[in-house]
N, C-alpha and C positions, 0 to 999 in steps of 0.2 A: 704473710704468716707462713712457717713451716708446716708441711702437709705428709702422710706417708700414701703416694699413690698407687694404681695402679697403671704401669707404661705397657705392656704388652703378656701375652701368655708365658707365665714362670717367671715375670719383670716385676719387682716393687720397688720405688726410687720415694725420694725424698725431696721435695721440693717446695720454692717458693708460690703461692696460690691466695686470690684478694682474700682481703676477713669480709666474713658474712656482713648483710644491713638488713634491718627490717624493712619488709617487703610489705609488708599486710597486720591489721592492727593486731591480730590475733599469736603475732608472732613475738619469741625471747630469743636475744641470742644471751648463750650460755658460753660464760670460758669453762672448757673441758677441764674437770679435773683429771679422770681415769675414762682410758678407751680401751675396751677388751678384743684381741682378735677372736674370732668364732670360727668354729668345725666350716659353716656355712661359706664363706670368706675364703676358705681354698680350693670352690668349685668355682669364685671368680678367678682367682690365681691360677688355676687350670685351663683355663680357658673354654670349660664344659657350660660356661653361661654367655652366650654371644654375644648380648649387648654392652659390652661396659668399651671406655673411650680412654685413649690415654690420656693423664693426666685426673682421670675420677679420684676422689676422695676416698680411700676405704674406712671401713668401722662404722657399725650399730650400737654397739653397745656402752655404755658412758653413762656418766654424770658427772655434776660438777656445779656451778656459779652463775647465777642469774644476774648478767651486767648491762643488762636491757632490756625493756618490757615495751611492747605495742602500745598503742590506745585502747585496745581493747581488751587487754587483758585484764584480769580481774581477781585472778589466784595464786600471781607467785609479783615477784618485787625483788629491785632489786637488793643481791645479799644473799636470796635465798640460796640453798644446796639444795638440788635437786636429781632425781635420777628418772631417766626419760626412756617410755617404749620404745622399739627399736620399731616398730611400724607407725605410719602417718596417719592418723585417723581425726574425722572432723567430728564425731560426736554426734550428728543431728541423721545424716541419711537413716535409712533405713535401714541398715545393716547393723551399722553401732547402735540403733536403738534396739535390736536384738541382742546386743551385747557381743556381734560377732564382727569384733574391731579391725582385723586385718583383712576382712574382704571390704574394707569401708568403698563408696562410689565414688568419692574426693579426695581421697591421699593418696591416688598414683596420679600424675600431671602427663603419663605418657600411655593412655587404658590401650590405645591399638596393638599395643604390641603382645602383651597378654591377652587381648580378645582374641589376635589369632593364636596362641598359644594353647591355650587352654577355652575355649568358648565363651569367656567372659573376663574382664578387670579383676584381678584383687588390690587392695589397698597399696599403699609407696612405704618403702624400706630405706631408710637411709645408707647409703655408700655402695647401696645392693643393686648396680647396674639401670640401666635407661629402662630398662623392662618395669620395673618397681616404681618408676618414678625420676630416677637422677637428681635424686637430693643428695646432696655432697654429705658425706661421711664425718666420724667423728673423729679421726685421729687428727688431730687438726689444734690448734690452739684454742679456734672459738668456735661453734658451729648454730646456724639459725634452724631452730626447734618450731616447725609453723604448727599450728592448733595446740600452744602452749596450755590452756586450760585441761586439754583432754588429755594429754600426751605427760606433761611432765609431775610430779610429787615428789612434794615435800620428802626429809629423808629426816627422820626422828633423830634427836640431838645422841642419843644412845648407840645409833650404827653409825659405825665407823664408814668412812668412805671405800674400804677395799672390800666390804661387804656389800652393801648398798650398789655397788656396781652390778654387780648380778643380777638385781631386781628389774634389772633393763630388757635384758633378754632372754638368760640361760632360764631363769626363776621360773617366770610366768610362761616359759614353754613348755617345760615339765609340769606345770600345773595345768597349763591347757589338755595336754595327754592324758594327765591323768584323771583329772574333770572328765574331758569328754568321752574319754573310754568308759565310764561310768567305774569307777574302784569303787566296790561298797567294803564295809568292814568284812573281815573272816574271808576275802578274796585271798588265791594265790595271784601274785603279780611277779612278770617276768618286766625285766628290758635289759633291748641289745643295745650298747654303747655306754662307756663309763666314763665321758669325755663330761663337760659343765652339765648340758643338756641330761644328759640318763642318771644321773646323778638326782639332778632335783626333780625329773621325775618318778625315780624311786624314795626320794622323802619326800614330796606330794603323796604317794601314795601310803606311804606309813602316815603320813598324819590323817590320812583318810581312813584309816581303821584296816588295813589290809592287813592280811595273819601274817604272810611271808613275803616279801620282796627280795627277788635275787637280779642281779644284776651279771650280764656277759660282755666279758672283752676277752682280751690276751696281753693286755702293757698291768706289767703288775703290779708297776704306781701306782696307775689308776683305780685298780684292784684292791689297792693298798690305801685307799682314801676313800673309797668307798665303804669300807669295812669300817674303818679309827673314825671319819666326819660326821657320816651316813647313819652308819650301823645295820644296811640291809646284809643280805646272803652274797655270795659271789660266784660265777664260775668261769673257768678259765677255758673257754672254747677250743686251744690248741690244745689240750690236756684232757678234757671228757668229750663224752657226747654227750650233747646239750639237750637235745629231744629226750634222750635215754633218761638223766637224771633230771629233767621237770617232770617228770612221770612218776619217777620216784618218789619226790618232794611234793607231791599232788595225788597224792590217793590212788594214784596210776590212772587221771584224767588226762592231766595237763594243766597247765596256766589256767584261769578266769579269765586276766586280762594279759596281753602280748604287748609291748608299746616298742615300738621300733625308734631306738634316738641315735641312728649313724647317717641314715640316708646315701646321697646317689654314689659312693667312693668306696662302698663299703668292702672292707676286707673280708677274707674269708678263707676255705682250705677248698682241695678238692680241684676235678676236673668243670664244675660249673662255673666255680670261681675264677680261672683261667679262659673260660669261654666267656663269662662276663666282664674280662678286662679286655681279653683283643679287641672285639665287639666295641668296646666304648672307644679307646684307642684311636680304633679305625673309624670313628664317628658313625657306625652302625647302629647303634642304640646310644643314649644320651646316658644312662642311667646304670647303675650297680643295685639289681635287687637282693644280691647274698643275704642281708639281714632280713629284709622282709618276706623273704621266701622261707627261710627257716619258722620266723614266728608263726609264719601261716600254720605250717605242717606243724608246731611243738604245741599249738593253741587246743585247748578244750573244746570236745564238740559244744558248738550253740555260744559259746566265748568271742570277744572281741579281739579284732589288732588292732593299735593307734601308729599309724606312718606319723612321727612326727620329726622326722628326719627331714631334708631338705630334698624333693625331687623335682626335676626342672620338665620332663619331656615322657620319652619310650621308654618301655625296658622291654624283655624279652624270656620267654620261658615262665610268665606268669601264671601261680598255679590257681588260675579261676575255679578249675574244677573242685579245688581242696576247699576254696574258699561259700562254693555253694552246697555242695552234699555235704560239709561238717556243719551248715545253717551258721557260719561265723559272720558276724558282725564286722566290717572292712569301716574303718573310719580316718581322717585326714586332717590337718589346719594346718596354719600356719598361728603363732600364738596370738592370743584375743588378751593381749598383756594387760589392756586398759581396766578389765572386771579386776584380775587379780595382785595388780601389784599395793593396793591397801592393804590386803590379807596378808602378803608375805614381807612386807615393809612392820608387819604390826609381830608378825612370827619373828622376825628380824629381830625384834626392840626388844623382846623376851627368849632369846636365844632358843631357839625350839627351830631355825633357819640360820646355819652359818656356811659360808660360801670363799671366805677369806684363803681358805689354802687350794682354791682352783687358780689363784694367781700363782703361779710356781714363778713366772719370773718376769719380776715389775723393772722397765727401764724407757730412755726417752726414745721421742720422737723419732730421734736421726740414728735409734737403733732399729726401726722401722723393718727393712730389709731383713737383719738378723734376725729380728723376732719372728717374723714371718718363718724361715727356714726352719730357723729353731721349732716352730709351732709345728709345720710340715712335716717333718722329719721328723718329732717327738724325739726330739734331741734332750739329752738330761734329764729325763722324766718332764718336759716340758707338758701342760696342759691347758693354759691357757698363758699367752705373751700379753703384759698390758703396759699400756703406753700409758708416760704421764711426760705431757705435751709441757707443764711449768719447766721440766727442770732441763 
């Protein structure tokens, strides 16, 4: 089957790659209907995440057709349409029974390399390099989905397939951020990044009762869907100063909650921002904290950030100090999509969650390469490239 991989740093090719089998009775393989590229996905294409091999699969995000089911499966058949977490999670450890699915103890098949990374295993990601696990990705024609029970859901006959897609990954990451930053009602809520991810963490938090959510980039598209889809606040970071008017728009506190959704690439102005691109560059530091450092300093004293950007390693110039004499709250995940994708599949089905115009530009498999650029480069107001492996 045709596969969109990844061959080397700055390399995506197109190739022939076996079709998945099951492996274990708990396992579906699914024909992909739609695979979305992710913000995440161009720190492999950079080569800023060292384990991936040529010829890896990319793509987390999907859903599609259950045309195979285990022995052991017990919740999906085939026929079903389903749309699948983008982390591996078995369900039973001790982590998932906390409900804190992506640090599962069985859904990376490769923990050493994340134990020395960071002091411990987090769960497996699909397409998301040998570190996560090396589970072959989704842009693919067919892809095997193992702990099918825990992992994949139904998609109510009422959402369309180009929504439903998003409930795989961007959805339930934004819900994690905005969960676990705690948003209560009558909250100000900031977040940097208007890309899928900041997006649905700013409607997670309007549906959590927050008084104002605003949202910061500089691509006015994006700016420009988030205002018409969304309906939160907007600002244009090259244009204001962003600390100055959260301040304004906040009693002259700051934000409540800070949610950082760009992670380790992130752009920015300024002389810091140049010292945090040589820096990475020259593999001096693995990491771009431009956004998270801003939210530190524009947060409320006693208020939370949520990093739920994608950060792999170091950064450099972190301001711990802002982070302890302001008593801020510093919090982190990777998404625990398995608690929330009922809720937003169900927000889905009563349109109160649409997601559909984050596909700016749907095409196949063997446009692979160009999509990627395209994504890269935010070419055309591109925002998210999704592949659809049928046609």
């Amino acid at each position: 089957m045709r596969a969109v991989t990844w061959r080397g740093v700055n390399e995506i090719g197109v190739e022939d790659v076996p079709e998945p089998t099951i492996l274990n009775g708990h396992d579906v393989i699914l024909e992909v209907g739609l695979s979305a590229t992710c913000g995440s996905d161009l720190h492999l294409v950079g080569g800023y995440v060292p384990t991936m091999r040529a010829g890896d699969v990319l793509g987390h995000e999907f859903m599609g057709t259950v045309v195979e089911v285990g022995a052991a499966v017990t919740r999906h058949a085939v026929g079903d349409r389903v749309v699948v977490v983008s982390f591996t999670s078995c369900g039973k450890c001790w982590y998932c029974r906390q409900e804190l699915y992506s640090l599962c103890d069985n859904g990376n098949a490769n923990p050493g390399i994340t134990e020395a990374l960071w002091g411990q295993a987090i769960g497996g990601c699909y397409g998301y390099s040998h570190a996560l696990g090396g589970w072959a990705g989704s842009h693919a024609r067919y892809i095997r989905v193992p702990y099918a029970d825990q992992g994949a859901f139904a998609i109510p006959d009422g959402v369309s397939d180009e929504r439903a897609l998003f409930a795989s990954d961007a959805a339930p990451t934004g819900w994690t951020g905005a969960d676990l930053a705690g948003v209560a009602p009558g909250d100000v809520v900031a977040v940097w990044g208007a890309g899928g991810v900041g997006q649905m963490a700013a409607r997670a938090a309007m549906l959590k009762g927050a008084e104002r959510v605003v949202v910061i980039d500089r691509l006015a598209e994006r700016l420009g869907q988030v205002e018409t889809h969304i309906g939160a606040e907007t600002l244009d970071y090259s244009k204001v100063d962003v600390p100055g008017e959260l301040r304004e728009l906040s009693g002259g506190r700051g934000p409540d909650v800070c949610i950082e959704a760009v992670g380790m690439e992130a752009h920015g102005l300024g002389p810091s921002y140049l010292y945090d691109q040589v820096k990475q560059q020259l593999r001096l530091q693995t990491d771009r904290p431009t956004a998270v450092r801003e939210a530190i300093y524009a947060c409320r004293k006693g208020g939370t950030v949520f990093t739920l950007g994608v950060f792999a390693g170091l950064v450099d110039k972190f301001p711990l100090g802002a982070v302890m004499n302001k008593g801020l709250t510093l919090r982190g995940a990777q998404q625990h999509g398995h608690r929330y994708v009922p809720e937003i599949l169900e927000r889905m089905s009563r349109d109160e969650v649409r997601t559909e115009h984050l596909a700016t530009h749907v095409m196949s498999l063997e446009d692979g390469p160009a999509g990627y650029r395209m994504f890269k480069g935010k070419d055309d107001g591109c925002v998210r490239a999704v592949f659809r492996p049928g046609d």
